[in-house]
C-alpha positions, 0 to 999 in steps of 0.5 A, spaced: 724 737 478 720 741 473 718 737 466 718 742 461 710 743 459 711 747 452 715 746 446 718 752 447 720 751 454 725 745 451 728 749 445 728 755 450 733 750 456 736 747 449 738 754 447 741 756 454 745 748 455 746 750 448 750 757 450 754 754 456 758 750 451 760 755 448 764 757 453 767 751 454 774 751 450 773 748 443 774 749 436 773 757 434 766 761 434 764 761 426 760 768 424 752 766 422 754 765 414 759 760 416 754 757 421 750 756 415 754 753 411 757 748 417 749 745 416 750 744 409 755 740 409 753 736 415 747 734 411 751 732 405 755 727 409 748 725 414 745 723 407 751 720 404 752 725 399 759 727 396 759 736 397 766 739 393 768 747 395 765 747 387 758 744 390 759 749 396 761 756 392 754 754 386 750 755 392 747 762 390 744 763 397 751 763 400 753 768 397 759 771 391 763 765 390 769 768 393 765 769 399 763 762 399 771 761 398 774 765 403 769 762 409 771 755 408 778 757 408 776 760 414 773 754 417 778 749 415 783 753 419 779 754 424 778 746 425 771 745 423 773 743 416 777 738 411 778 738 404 780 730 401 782 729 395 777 726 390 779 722 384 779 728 379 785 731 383 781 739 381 776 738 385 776 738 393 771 734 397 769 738 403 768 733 410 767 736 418 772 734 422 773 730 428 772 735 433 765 739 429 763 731 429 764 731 436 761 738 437 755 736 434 755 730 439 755 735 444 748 739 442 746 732 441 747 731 448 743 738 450 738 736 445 737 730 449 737 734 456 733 739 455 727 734 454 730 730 461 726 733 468 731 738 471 
């Protein structure tokens, strides 16, 4: 059993545990924008805080809106994303759903073992 000695040594097995998910079936690749956006509104919910497509679309580190737009219809048709309805019926609250909460348990989880020994 090797114990990893440098941080880099951990991130590097991390990457690759990280990989082997991958190929694993579960919800649909995202492409690196919609990655991006995937962090933001896990954040948001990490910190308790309500994110609205509006919120998201504001965001000018993300793009045009309608690029912001048409990823998150792409992310909630590939299972990463809900939208709920908030008490303003115009606006929409983006959440993750059960199955991204459960793909960030499992990077977690590789997380955790890329600091284990081998």
């Amino acid at each position: 059993m090797t114990i990893p000695t440098r941080p880099a040594d951990i991130y590097l097995r991390f990457l690759q545990l990280t990989e082997a998910l991958r190929g694993l079936p579960s919800l649909p690749a995202l492409d690196p924008l919609e990655e991006r956006m995937l962090t933001i509104v896990a954040r948001a919910g990490q910190d308790q805080q309500r994110l609205s497509v509006r919120d998201m679309m504001a965001k000018k580190e993300l793009g045009a809106p309608a690029t912001v737009h048409t990823r998150l219809t792409s992310m909630r048709e590939k299972g990463w994303i809900m939208l709920s309805d908030t008490e303003d019926t115009r606006r929409k609250q983006i959440e993750l759903t059960q199955a991204a909460l459960l793909h960030f348990d499992k990077l977690s989880k590789c997380l955790v073992q890329a600091t284990e020994p081998r």
